[in-house]
PDB file as gemmi writes it, atoms N, CA and C in Angstrom:
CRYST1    1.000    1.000    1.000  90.00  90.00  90.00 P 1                      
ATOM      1  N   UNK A   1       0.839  -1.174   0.000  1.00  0.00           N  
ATOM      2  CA  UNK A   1       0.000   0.000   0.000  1.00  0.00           C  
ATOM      3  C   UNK A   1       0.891   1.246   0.000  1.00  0.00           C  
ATOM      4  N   UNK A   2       0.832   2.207  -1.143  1.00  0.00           N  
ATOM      5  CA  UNK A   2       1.398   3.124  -0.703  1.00  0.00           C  
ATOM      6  C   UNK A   2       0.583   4.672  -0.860  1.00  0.00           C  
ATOM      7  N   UNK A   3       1.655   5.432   0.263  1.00  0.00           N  
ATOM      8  CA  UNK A   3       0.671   6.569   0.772  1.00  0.00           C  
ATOM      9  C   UNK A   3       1.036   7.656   0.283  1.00  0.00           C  
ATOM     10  N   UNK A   4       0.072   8.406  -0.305  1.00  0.00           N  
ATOM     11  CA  UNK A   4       0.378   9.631  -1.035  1.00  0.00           C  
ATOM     12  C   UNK A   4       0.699  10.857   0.210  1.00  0.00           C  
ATOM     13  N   UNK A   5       1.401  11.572  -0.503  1.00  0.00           N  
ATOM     14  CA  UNK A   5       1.857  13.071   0.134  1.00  0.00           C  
ATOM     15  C   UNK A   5       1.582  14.034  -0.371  1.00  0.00           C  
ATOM     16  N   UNK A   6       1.078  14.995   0.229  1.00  0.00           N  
ATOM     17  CA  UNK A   6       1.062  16.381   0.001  1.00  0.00           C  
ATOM     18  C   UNK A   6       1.768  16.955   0.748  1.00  0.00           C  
ATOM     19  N   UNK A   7       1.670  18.157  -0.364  1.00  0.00           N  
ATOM     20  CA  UNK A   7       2.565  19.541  -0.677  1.00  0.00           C  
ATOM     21  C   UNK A   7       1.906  20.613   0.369  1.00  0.00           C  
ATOM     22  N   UNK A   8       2.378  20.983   1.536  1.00  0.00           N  
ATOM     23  CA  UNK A   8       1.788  21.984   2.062  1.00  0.00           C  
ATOM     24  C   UNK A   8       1.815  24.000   1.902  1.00  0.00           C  
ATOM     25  N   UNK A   9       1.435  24.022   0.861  1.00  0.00           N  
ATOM     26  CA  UNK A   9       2.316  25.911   0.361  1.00  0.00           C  
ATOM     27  C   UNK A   9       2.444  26.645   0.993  1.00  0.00           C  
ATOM     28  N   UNK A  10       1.632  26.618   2.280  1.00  0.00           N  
ATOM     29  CA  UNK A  10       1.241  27.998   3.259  1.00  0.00           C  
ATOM     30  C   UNK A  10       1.404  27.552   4.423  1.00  0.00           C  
ATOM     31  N   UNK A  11       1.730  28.028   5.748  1.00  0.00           N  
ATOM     32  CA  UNK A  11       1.215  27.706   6.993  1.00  0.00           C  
ATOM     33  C   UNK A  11       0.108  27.554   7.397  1.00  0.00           C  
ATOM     34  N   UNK A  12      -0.539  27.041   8.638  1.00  0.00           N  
ATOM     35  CA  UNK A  12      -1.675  27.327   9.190  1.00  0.00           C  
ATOM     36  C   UNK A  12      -1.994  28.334   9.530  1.00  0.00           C  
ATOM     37  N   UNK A  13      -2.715  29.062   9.440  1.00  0.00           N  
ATOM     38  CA  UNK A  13      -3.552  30.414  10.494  1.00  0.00           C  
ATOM     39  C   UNK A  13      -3.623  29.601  11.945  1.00  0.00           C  
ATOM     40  N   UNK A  14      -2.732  30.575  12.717  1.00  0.00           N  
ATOM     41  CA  UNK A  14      -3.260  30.150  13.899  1.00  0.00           C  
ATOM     42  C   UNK A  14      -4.746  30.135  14.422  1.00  0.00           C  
ATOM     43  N   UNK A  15      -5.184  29.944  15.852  1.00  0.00           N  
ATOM     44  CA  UNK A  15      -6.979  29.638  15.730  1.00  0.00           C  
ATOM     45  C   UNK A  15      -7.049  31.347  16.252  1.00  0.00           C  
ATOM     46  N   UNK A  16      -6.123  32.074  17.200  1.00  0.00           N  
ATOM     47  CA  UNK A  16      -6.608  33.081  17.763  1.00  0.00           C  
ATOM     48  C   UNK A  16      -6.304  34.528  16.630  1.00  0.00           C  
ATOM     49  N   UNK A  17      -5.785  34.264  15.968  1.00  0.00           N  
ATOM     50  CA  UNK A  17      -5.121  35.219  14.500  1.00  0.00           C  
ATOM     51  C   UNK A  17      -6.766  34.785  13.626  1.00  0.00           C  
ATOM     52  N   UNK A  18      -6.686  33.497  13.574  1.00  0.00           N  
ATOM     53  CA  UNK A  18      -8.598  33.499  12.684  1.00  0.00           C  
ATOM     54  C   UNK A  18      -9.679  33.815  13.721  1.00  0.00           C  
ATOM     55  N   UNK A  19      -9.760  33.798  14.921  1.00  0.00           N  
ATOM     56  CA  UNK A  19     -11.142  34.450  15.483  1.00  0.00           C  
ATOM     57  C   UNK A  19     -10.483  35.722  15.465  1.00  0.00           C  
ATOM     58  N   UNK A  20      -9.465  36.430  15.316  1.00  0.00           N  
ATOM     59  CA  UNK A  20      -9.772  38.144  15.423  1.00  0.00           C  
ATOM     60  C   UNK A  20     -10.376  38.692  14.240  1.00  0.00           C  
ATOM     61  N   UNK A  21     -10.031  37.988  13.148  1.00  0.00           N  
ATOM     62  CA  UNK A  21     -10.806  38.389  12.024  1.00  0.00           C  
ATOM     63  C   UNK A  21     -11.822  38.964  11.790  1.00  0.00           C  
ATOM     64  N   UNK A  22     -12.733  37.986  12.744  1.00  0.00           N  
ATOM     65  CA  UNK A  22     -14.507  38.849  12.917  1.00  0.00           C  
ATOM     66  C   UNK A  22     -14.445  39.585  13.915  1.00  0.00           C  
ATOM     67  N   UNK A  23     -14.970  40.693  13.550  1.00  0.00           N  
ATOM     68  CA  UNK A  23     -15.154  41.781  14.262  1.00  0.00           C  
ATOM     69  C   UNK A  23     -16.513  41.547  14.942  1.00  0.00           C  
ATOM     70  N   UNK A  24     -16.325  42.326  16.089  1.00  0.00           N  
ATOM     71  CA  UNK A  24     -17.400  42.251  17.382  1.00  0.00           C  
ATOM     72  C   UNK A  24     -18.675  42.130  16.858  1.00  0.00           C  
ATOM     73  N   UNK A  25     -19.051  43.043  15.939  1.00  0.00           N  
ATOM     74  CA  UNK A  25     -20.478  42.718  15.577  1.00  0.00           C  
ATOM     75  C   UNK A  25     -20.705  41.851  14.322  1.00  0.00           C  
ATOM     76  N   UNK A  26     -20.013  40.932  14.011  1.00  0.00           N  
ATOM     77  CA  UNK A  26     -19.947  39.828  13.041  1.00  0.00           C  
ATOM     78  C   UNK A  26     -20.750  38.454  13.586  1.00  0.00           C  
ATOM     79  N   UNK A  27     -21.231  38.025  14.744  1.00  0.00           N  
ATOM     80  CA  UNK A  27     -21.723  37.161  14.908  1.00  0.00           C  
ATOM     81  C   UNK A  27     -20.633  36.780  16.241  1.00  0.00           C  
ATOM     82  N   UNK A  28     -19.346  37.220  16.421  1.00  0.00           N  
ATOM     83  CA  UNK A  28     -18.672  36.947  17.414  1.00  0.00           C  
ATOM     84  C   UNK A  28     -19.393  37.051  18.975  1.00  0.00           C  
ATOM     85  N   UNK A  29     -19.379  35.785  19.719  1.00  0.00           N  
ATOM     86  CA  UNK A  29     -19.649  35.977  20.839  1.00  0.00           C  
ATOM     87  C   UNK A  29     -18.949  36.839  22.232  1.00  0.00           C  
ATOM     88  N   UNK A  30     -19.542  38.111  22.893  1.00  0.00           N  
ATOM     89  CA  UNK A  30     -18.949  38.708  23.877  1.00  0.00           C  
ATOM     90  C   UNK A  30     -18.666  37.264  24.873  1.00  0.00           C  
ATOM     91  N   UNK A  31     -17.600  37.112  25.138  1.00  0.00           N  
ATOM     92  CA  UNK A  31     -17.043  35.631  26.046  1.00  0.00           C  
ATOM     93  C   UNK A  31     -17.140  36.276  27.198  1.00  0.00           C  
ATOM     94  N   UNK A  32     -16.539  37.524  27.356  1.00  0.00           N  
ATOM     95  CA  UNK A  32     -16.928  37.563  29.293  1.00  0.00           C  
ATOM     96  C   UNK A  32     -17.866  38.076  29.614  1.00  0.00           C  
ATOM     97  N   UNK A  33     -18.737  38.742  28.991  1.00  0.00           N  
ATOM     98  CA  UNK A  33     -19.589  39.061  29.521  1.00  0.00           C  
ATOM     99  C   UNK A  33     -20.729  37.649  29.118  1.00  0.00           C  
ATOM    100  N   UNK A  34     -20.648  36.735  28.784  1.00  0.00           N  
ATOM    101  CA  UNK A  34     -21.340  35.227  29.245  1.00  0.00           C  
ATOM    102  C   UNK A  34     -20.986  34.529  30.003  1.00  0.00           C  
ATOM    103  N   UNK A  35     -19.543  34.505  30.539  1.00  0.00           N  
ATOM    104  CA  UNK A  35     -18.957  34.010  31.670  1.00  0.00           C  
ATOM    105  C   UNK A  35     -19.348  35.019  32.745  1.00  0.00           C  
ATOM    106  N   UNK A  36     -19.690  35.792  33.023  1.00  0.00           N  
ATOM    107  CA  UNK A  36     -20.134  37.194  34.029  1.00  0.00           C  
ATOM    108  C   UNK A  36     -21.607  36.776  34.462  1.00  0.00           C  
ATOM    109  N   UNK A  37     -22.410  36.200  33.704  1.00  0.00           N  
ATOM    110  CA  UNK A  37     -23.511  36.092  33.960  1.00  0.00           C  
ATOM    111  C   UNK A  37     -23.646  34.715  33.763  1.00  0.00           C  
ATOM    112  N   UNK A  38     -23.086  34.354  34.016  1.00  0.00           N  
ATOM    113  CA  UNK A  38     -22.693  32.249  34.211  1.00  0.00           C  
ATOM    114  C   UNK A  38     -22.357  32.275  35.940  1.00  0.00           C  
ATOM    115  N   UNK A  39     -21.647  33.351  36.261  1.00  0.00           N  
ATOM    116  CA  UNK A  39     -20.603  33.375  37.253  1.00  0.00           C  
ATOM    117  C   UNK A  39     -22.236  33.676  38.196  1.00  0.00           C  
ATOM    118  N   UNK A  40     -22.807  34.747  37.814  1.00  0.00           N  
ATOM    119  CA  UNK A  40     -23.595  35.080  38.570  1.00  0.00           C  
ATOM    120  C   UNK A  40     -24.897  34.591  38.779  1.00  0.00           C  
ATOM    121  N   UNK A  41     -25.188  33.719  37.508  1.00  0.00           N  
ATOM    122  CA  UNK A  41     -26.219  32.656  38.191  1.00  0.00           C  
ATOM    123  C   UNK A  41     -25.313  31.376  39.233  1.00  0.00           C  
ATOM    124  N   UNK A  42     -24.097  31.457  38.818  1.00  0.00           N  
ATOM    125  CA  UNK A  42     -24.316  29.970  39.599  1.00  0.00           C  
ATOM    126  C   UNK A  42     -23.577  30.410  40.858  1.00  0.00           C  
ATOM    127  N   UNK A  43     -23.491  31.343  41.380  1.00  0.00           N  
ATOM    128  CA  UNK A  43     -23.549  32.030  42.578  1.00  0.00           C  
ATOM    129  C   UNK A  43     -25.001  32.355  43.295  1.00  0.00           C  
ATOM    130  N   UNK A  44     -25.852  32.493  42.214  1.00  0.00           N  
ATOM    131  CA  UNK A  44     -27.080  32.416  42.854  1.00  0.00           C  
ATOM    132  C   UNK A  44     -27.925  31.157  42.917  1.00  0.00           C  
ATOM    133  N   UNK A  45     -27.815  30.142  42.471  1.00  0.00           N  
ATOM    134  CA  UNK A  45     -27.803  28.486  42.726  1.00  0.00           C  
ATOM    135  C   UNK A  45     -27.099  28.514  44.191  1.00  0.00           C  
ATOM    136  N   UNK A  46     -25.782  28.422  44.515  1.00  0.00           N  
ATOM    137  CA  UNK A  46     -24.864  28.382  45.483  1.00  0.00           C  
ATOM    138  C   UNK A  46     -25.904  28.869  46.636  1.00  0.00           C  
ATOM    139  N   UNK A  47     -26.106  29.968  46.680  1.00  0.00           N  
ATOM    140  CA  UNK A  47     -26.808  30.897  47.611  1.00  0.00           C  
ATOM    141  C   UNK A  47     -27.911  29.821  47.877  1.00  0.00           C  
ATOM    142  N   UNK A  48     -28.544  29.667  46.817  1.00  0.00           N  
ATOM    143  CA  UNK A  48     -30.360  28.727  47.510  1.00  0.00           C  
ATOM    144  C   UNK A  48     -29.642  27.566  47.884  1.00  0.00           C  
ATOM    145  N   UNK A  49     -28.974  26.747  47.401  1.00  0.00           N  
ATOM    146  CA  UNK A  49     -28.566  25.625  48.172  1.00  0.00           C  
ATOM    147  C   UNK A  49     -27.908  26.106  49.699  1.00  0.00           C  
ATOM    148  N   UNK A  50     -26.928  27.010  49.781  1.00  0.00           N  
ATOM    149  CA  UNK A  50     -26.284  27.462  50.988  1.00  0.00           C  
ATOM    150  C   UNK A  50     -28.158  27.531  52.084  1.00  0.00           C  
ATOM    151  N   UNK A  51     -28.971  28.142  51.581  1.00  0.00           N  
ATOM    152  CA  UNK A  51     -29.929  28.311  52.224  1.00  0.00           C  
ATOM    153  C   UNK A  51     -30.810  27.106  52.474  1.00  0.00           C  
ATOM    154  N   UNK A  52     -30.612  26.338  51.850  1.00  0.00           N  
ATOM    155  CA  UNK A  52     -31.294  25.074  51.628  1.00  0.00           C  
ATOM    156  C   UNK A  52     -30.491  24.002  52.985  1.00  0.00           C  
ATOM    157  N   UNK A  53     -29.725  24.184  52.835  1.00  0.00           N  
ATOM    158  CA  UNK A  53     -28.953  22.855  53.738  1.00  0.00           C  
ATOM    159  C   UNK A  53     -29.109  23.690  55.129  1.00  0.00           C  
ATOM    160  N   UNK A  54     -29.105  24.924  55.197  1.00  0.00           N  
ATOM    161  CA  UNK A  54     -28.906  25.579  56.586  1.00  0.00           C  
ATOM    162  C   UNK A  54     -30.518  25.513  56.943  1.00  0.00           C  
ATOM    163  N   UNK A  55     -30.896  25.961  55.827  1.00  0.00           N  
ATOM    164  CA  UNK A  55     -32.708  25.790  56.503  1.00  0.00           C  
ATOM    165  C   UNK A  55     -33.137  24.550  56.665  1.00  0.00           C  
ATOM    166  N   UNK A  56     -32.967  23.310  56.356  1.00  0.00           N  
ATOM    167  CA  UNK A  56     -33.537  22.283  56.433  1.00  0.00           C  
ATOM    168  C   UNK A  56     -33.422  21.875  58.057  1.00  0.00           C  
ATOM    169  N   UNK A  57     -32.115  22.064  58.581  1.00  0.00           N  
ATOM    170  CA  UNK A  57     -32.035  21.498  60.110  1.00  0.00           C  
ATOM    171  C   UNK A  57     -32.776  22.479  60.940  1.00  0.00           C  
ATOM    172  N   UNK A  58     -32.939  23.820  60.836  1.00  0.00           N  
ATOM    173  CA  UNK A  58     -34.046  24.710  61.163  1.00  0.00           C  
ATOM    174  C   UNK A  58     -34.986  24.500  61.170  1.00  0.00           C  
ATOM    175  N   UNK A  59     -35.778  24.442  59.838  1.00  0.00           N  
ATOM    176  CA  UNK A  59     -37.496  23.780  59.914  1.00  0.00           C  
ATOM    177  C   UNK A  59     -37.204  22.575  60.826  1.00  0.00           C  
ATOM    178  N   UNK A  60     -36.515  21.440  60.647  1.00  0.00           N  
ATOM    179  CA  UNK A  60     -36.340  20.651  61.491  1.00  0.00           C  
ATOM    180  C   UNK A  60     -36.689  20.696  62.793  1.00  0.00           C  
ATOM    181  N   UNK A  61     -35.962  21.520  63.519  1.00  0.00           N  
ATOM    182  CA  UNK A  61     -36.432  21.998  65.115  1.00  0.00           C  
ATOM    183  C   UNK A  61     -37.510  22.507  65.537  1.00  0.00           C  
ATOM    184  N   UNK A  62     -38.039  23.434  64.358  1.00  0.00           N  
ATOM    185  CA  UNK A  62     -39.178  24.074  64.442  1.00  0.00           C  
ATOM    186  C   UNK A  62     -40.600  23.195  64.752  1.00  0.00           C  
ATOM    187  N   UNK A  63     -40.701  22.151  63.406  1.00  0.00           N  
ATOM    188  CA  UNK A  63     -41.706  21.704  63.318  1.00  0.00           C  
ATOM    189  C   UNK A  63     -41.901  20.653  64.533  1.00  0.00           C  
ATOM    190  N   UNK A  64     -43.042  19.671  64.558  1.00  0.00           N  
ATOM    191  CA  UNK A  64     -43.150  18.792  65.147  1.00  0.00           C  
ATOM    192  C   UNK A  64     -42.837  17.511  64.506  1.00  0.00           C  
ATOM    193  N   UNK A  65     -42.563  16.744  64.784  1.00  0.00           N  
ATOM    194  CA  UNK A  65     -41.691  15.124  64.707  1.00  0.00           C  
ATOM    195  C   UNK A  65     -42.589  14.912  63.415  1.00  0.00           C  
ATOM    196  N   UNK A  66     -43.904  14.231  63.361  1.00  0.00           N  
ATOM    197  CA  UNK A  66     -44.005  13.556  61.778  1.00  0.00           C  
ATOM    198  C   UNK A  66     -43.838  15.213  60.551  1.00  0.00           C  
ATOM    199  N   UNK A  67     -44.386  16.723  61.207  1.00  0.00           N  
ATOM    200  CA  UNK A  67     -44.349  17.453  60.445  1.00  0.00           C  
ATOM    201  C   UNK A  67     -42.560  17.770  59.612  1.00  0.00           C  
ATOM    202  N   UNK A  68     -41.599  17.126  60.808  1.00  0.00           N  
ATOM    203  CA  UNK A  68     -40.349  17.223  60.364  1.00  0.00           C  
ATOM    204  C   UNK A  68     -39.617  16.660  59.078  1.00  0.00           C  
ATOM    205  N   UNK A  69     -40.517  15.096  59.315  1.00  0.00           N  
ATOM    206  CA  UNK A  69     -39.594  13.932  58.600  1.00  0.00           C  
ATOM    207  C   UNK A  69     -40.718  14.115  57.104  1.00  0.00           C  
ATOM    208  N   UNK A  70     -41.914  15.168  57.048  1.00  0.00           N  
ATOM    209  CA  UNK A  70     -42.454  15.425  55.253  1.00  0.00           C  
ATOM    210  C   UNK A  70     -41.801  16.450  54.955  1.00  0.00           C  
ATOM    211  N   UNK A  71     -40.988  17.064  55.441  1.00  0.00           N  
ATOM    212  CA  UNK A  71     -40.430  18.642  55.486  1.00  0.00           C  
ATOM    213  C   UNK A  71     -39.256  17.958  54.633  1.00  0.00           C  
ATOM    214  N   UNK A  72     -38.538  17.560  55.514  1.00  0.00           N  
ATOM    215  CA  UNK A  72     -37.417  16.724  55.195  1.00  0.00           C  
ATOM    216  C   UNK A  72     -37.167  15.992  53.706  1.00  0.00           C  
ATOM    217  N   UNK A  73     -38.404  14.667  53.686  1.00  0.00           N  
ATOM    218  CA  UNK A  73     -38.465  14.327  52.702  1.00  0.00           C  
ATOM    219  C   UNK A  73     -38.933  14.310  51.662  1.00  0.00           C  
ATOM    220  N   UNK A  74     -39.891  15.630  51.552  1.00  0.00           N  
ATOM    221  CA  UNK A  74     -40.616  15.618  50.200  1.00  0.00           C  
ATOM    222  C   UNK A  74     -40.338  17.108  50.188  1.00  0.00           C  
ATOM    223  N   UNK A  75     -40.483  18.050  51.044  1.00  0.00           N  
ATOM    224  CA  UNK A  75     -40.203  19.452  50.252  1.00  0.00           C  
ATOM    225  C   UNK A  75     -38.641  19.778  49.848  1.00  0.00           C  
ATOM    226  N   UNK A  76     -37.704  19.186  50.773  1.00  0.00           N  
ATOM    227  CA  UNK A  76     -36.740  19.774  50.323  1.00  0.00           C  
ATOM    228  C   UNK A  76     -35.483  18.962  49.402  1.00  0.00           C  
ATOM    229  N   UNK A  77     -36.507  17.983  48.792  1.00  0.00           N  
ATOM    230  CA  UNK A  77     -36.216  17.068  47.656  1.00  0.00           C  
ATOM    231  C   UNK A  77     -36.844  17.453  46.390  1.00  0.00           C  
ATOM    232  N   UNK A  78     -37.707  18.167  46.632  1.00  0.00           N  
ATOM    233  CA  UNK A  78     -38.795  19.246  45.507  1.00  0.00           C  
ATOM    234  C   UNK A  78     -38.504  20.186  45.070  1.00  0.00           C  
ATOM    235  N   UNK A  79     -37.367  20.673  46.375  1.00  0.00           N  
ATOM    236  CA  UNK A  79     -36.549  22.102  46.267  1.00  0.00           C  
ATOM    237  C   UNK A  79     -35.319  21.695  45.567  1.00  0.00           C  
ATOM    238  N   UNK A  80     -34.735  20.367  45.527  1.00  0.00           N  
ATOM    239  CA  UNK A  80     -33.597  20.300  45.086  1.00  0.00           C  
ATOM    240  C   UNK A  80     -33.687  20.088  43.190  1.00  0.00           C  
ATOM    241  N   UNK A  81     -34.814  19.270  43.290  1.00  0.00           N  
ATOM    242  CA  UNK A  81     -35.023  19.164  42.004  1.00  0.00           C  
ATOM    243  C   UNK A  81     -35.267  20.953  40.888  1.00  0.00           C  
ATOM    244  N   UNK A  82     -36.043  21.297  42.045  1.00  0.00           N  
ATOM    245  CA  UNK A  82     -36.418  22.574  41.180  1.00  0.00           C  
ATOM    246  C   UNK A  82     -35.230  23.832  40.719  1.00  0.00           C  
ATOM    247  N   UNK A  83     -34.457  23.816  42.189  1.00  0.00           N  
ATOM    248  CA  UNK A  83     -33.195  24.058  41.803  1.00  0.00           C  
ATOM    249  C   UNK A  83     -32.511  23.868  40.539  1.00  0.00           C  
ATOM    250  N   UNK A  84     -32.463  22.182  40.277  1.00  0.00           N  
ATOM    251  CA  UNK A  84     -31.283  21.789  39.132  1.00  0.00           C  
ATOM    252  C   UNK A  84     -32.334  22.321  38.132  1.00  0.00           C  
ATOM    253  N   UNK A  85     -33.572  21.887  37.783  1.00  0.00           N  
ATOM    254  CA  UNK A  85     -34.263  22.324  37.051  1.00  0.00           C  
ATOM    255  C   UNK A  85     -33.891  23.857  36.436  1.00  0.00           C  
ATOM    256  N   UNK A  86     -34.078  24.706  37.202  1.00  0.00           N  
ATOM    257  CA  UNK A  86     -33.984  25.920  37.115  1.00  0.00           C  
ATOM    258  C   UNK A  86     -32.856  26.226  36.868  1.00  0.00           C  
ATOM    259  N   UNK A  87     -31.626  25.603  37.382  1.00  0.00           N  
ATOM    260  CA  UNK A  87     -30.277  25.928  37.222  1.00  0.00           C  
ATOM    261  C   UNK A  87     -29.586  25.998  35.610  1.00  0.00           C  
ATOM    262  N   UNK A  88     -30.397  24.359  35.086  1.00  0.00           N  
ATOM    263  CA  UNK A  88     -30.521  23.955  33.942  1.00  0.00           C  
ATOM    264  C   UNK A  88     -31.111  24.704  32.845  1.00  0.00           C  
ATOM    265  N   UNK A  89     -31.902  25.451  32.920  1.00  0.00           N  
ATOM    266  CA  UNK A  89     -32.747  26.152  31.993  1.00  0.00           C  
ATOM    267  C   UNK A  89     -31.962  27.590  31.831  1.00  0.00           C  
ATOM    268  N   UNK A  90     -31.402  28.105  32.974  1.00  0.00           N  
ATOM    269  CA  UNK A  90     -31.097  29.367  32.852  1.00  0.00           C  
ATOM    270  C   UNK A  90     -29.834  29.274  31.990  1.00  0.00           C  
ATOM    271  N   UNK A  91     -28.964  28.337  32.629  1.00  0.00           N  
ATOM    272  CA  UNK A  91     -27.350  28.030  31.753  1.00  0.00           C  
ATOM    273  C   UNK A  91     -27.755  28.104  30.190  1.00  0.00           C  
ATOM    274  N   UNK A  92     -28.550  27.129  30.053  1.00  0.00           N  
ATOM    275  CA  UNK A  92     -29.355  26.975  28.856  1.00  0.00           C  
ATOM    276  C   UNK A  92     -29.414  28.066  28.228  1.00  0.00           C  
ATOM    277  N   UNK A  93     -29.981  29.267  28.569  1.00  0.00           N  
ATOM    278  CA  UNK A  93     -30.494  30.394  27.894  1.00  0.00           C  
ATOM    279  C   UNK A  93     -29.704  31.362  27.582  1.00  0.00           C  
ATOM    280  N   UNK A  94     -28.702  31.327  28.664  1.00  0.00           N  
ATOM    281  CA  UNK A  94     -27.109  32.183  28.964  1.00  0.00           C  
ATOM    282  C   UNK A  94     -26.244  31.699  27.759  1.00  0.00           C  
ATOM    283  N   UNK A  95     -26.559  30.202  27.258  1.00  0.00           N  
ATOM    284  CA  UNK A  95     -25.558  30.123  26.514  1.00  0.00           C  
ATOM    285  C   UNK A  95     -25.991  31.158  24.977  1.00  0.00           C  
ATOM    286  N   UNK A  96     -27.215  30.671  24.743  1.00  0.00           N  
ATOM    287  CA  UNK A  96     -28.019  30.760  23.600  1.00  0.00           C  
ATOM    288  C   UNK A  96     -27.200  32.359  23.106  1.00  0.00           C  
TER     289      UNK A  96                                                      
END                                                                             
């Protein structure tokens, strides 16, 4: 079997020499300012969970014994889901 060769005439374009090419309003994506508001939803995820784990042993004390252990296991398993849910959708939209 034998393997053909090519002739290479030119160099490569580097990748960051071809994205300067397009100019800002060409379809180029602003990168930090989507990382800025990436940063700041998932600082605000952080926050409801931070509130989530601290409130759960709270309601805990608060409530009474069976009102504890539905607190426990169905709301703040409802909360976690809705969380990722929500977490999920927004990233989602941030990227778009």
């Amino acid at each position: 079997m034998t393997e053909r060769r090519v002739v290479v005439s030119r160099r490569p374009v580097a990748l960051g020499r071809a994205r300067d090419r397009h100019g800002p309003g060409e379809g180029a994506p602003d990168v930090p300012a989507i990382v800025g508001r990436q940063l700041r939803q998932a600082l605000l995820t952080v926050g409801a969970v931070a509130a989530l784990l601290v409130g759960a042993p709270v309601a805990a004390l608060w409530l009474p014994a069976p009102g504890a252990w539905v607190a426990l296991s169905l709301a703040v398993q409802g909360a976690w889901v809705g969380l990722a849910v929500f977490q999920l959708r927004r990233a989602e939209r941030l990227e778009r």
